[in-house]
C-alpha positions, 0 to 999 in steps of 0.5 A: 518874742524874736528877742527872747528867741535870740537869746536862747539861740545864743546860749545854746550856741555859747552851749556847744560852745563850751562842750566843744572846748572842755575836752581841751580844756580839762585835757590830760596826757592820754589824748584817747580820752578827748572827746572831740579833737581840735578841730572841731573847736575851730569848727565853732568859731567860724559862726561866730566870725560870720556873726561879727562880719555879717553886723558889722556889715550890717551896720554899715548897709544901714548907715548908709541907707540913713544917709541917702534917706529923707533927712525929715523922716530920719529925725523922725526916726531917730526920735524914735530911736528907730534905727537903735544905733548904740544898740547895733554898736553894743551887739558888735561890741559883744560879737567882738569880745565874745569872739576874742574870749573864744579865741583866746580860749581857743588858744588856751586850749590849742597851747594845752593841746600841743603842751600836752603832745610835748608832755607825751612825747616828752613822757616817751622820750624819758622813757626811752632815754630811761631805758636806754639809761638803764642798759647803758648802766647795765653795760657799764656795770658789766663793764666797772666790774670786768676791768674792777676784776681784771685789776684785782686779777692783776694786782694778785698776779703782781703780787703773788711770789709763789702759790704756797699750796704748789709749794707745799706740795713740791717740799712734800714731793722732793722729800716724802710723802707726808705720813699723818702717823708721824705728826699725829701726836700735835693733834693731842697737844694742848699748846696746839688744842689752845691754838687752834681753839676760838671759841673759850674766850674773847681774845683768844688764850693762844695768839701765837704757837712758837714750834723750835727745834734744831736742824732736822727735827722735822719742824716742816714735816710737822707744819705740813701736817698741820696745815693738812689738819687745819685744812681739813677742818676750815670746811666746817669753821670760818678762819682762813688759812694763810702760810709760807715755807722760808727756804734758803739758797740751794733748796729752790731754783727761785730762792724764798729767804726774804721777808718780802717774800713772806709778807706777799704770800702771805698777803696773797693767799689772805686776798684769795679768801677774803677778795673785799679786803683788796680794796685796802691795796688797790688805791696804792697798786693804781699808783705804783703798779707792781713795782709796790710789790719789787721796789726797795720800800715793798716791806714798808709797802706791805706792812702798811697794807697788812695794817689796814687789812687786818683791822677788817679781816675775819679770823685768819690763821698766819703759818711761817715755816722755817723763820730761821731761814729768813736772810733779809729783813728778818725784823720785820717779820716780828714787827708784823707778827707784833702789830697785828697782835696789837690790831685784832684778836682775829688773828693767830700765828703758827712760827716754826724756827729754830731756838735761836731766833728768840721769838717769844722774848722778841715779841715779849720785847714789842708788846710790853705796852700790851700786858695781856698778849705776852700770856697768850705767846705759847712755846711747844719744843719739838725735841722734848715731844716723846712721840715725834720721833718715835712714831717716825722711826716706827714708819721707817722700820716697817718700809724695810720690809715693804717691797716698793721702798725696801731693795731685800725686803725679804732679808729682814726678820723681826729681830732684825727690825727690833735691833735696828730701831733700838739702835736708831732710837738711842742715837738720832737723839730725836733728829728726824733728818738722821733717822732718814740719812740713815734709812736711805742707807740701809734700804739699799742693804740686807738685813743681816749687813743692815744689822753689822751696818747701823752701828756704825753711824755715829749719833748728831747729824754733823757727826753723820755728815762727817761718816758721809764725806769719810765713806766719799774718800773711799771712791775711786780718785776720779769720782772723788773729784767729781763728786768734790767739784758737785758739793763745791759748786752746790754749797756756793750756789745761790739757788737750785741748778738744772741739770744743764747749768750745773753740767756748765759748771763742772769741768767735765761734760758728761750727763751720765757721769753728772747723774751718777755723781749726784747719786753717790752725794745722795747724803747732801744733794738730791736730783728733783725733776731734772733739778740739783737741789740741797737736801736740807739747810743742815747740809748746805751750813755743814758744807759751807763751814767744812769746805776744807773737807771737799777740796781736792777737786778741780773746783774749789772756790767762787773763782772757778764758777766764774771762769766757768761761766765765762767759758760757758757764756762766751759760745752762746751770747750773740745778738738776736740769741733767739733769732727772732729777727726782729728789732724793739721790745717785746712784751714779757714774758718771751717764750723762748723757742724748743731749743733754748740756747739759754737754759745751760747758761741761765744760771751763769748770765744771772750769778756770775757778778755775785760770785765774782764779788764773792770771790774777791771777799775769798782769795787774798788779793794778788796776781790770780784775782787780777788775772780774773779781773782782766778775764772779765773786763776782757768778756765784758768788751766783747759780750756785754750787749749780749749779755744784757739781751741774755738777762733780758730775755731771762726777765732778769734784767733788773739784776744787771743794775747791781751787777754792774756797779758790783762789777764797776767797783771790783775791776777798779779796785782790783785792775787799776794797782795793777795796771798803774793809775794812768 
């Protein structure tokens, strides 16, 4: 009986036993859902070590007792097996193992336990490092995608010559206003409808539309208008819209005549509207920086990136005005315009030129391996075009009787109007440029002297020059010379003047006379803003190739420029030009202060070797050209470092590397006989 009660004492203690430890043993990261903590596990171990203490103890109590007793009755006893010895050791035994499986599984339960706080903790740190991560992704991100934004920002900064739409507008506003009657009639061409067509077929039946026609036939006016009317369509269509305005030297302070002009503009304007296709340039501009852009390989440069771009660009329309025009690298344009025909059927060129560039049979040249592109080169001749001309002229005679462009607006009748068109349409002989030197004219007239005066123009735009320079011989000798020395210097010039530079450069100082000059060379140069600048590239080759024409003044050749400009210089160059009183570099660009002691003279410190280099390709070698030689070497020992702090400052001084060797060889050649060898 007392040992059946025992052993249900012991299994129900074995019972709690195990309800105590289940928790931990089935215990998972959500320490909420245990229902008794740990210690309550060590709450029922400690029983279980008494027990083992209190029968081994026991044990002992009774061994020892055995050994005091009467050793008779002990054998009696243990005949009986009374004292049960094996048993007594079996029940420590089991008391020993269940205690040390118990404590094992205690500490099971206790490394669970603690492997799950870990787990926990663990869990939470992950978490808060995943956050963390997260916003440090963010904030990298923000980061990647600033500087990623910053460098294409930089690299279009870099790249960019000049933002063709400004362009435009300044040529329309030195001009004038863009008149849509005047260039409607393309609208209805069918070259233009062909070109500007990408629907019919796969390639397109236009890929390019060569517009040519000679000097002052208003092939700009006509690729404004166009650009006006393709601009005005890409709100509805998806091609972009790329162009460039070639423009010679004389036209634009800041000359645009090279073909790595074109291709960056180009290229620029391509970038603006399609910005994933800067990636095809960034691995080279991380490499290079600008100098890809301003290095002697930039046209190679350029080209390879037109290659990988136009492979992946949407339909893009390329527009090149003026191609004539273009004084370097003239082939690589072709070349271009060759290989992305060759590349993608996405792309269209609109070329305006004049006829002796030969732009179709050059392409037709390049793409004789592709038979099925030369078809879709289209050729539209602008003096063959009954409309152009006559629509222009029609716009010319209604501004004589419009008051704000007309000095007798009401001294004209219609008759008189009707006999002055007549006359203007028979001899410009579809040459726009004429019709407008011409109107310039007799805006500043009444309308019956209009009539008498009209006729007297002769017709082709050379003769007209011609008329212009005889009605100059008529001024009085002092303004003849002073508008003389004015086309002298404007004809040689390598870019626009301001009114500043070109007042150093006339051997006269006096603004009101400058202005007035320019004013009555109106036929050949215009004032813009304060800027000289040639009217057309007509004027500037008549000029050059009729120089016997302006002589008499005080300036007559590229000698004068440079005695000038060294005159102008010398007052001016000193160290610390802009007294900044401060030594070492200073970042780029340098804002010059109110007065700029430079501005007069920026166009000398930059030009003068090249004019001097002209000059000796001008004047037969002898005591005048040594004489100069010796003027120059003697500047240059005295105002040399001052010089190339002007150049500088000026964010020229790139230039003053050729300069110097153009400088190096001159004086020797030119310096050297005349001093003798030694």
């Amino acid at each position: 009986m007392n040992s059946n009660l025992a052993g249900v004492v012991h299994v129900a203690s074995r019972m709690d036993w195990y309800c105590a430890i289940i928790g931990h043993l089935f215990r998972t990261s959500n320490t909420d859902a245990v229902d008794m903590s740990i210690e309550s596990v060590v709450e029922k171990l400690k029983p279980k070590v008494f027990e083992l203490y209190k029968a081994i103890l026991l044990y002992q109590m009774r061994a020892v007792h055995s050994y005091y007793r009467n050793q008779g009755w002990n054998f009696f006893l243990q005949a009986w097996n009374f004292d049960d010895w094996d048993g007594a050791l079996a029940n420590i035994d089991n008391l020993e193992k269940t205690l040390v499986n118990d404590w094992g599984t205690y500490d099971r339960a206790r490394a669970a336990s603690v492997r799950s706080e870990h787990l926990d903790i663990t869990k939470k740190i992950e978490d808060h490092v995943a956050d963390i991560r997260q916003t440090l992704k963010g904030h990298f991100d923000q980061q990647n995608k600033r500087y990623r934004d910053k460098e294409v920002n930089r690299l279009l900064s870099d790249l960019c010559v000049v933002n063709p739409q400004d362009d435009v507008k300044r040529i329309e506003n030195e001009k004038e206003d863009l008149v849509e009657d005047c260039y409607k009639w393309i609208l209805e061409d069918d070259n233009y409808k062909a070109f500007t067509n990408w629907a019919d077929s796969d390639p397109p039946k236009c890929r390019l539309l060569w517009i040519q026609g000679d000097a002052g036939t208003g092939k700009s006016m006509l690729m404004m208008g166009i650009i006006r009317a393709i601009s005005a369509r890409l709100a509805v269509v998806t091609p972009s819209l790329s162009y460039f305005f070639f423009q010679s030297q004389g036209k634009t302070k800041k000359t645009l005549d090279k073909a790595t002009d074109a291709l960056r503009s180009l290229l620029w304007m391509l970038l603006t509207q399609q910005p994933d296709l800067v990636s095809h340039l960034q691995e080279d501009y991380r490499i290079s920086k600008d100098a890809i852009f301003k290095d002697e390989n930039a046209a190679v440069a350029m080209i390879r990136a037109f290659d990988k771009i136009l492979k992946e660009a949407s339909p893009v329309y390329f527009v090149l005005d003026a191609l004539d025009e273009c004084d370097h690298d003239f082939q690589r344009i072709i070349e271009l315009i060759a290989t992305s025909l060759r590349i993608s059927s996405k792309i269209k060129w609109l070329v305006s030129s004049r006829p002796e560039v030969g732009l179709i049979m050059g392409l037709q040249r390049l793409l004789k391996n592709k038979p099925t592109i030369p078809p879709y080169l289209l050729q539209l001749d602008i003096e063959k075009q009954e409309g152009h001309a006559r629509d222009y002229i029609q716009y010319k005679l209604q501004a004589l009787t419009t008051p704000e462009i007309s000095s007798w607006p009401d001294s004209y009748d219609e008759k008189m109007v009707q006999k002055i068109g007549e006359v203007v349409t028979e001899r410009a002989k579809g040459n726009l440029l004429w019709v407008s030197l011409v109107f310039n004219d007799l805006f500043t007239m009444q309308g019956s002297h209009a009539v008498k005066s009209v006729e007297k123009y002769p017709a082709g735009l050379p003769e007209l020059y011609d008329h212009k320079i005889s009605n100059l011989e008529n001024e009085k000798a002092e303004d003849l010379g002073r508008c003389k020395d004015v086309l002298a210097i404007m004809s040689r010039a390598h870019r626009a003047l301001s009114d500043l530079e070109l007042s150093q450069l006339v051997p006269w100082r006096d603004e009101a006379e400058l202005y007035r000059t320019v004013t009555k060379c109106s036929s050949f140069i215009t004032l813009s803003n304060k800027t000289v600048l040639m009217n057309h590239t007509s004027a500037k080759d008549y000029l050059i190739s009729n120089r016997s024409k302006i002589k008499g003044g005080t300036v007559q050749s590229h000698e004068d420029i440079v005695r000038a400009s060294i005159q102008a210089m010398k007052p001016v160059l000193k160290r610390d030009i802009y007294d900044f009183n401060e030594y070492g570099s200073r970042p780029y660009p340098i804002t010059p202060p109110v007065s700029d002691r430079l501005a007069p003279i920026a166009y000398s410190c930059i030009f003068w070797p090249s004019h001097f280099s002209s000059a000796d390709d001008e004047n037969p070698k002898g005591l005048s050209e040594q004489t100069l030689a010796n003027q120059v070497l003697e500047f240059l020992k005295g105002e040399f470092l001052y010089w190339l702090e002007g150049l500088s400052l000026l964010g020229e001084v790139h230039t003053s590397i050729g300069s110097i060797r153009m400088l190096m060889r001159i004086t020797q050649v030119c310096v050297l006989p005349f001093y003798g060898t030694n």
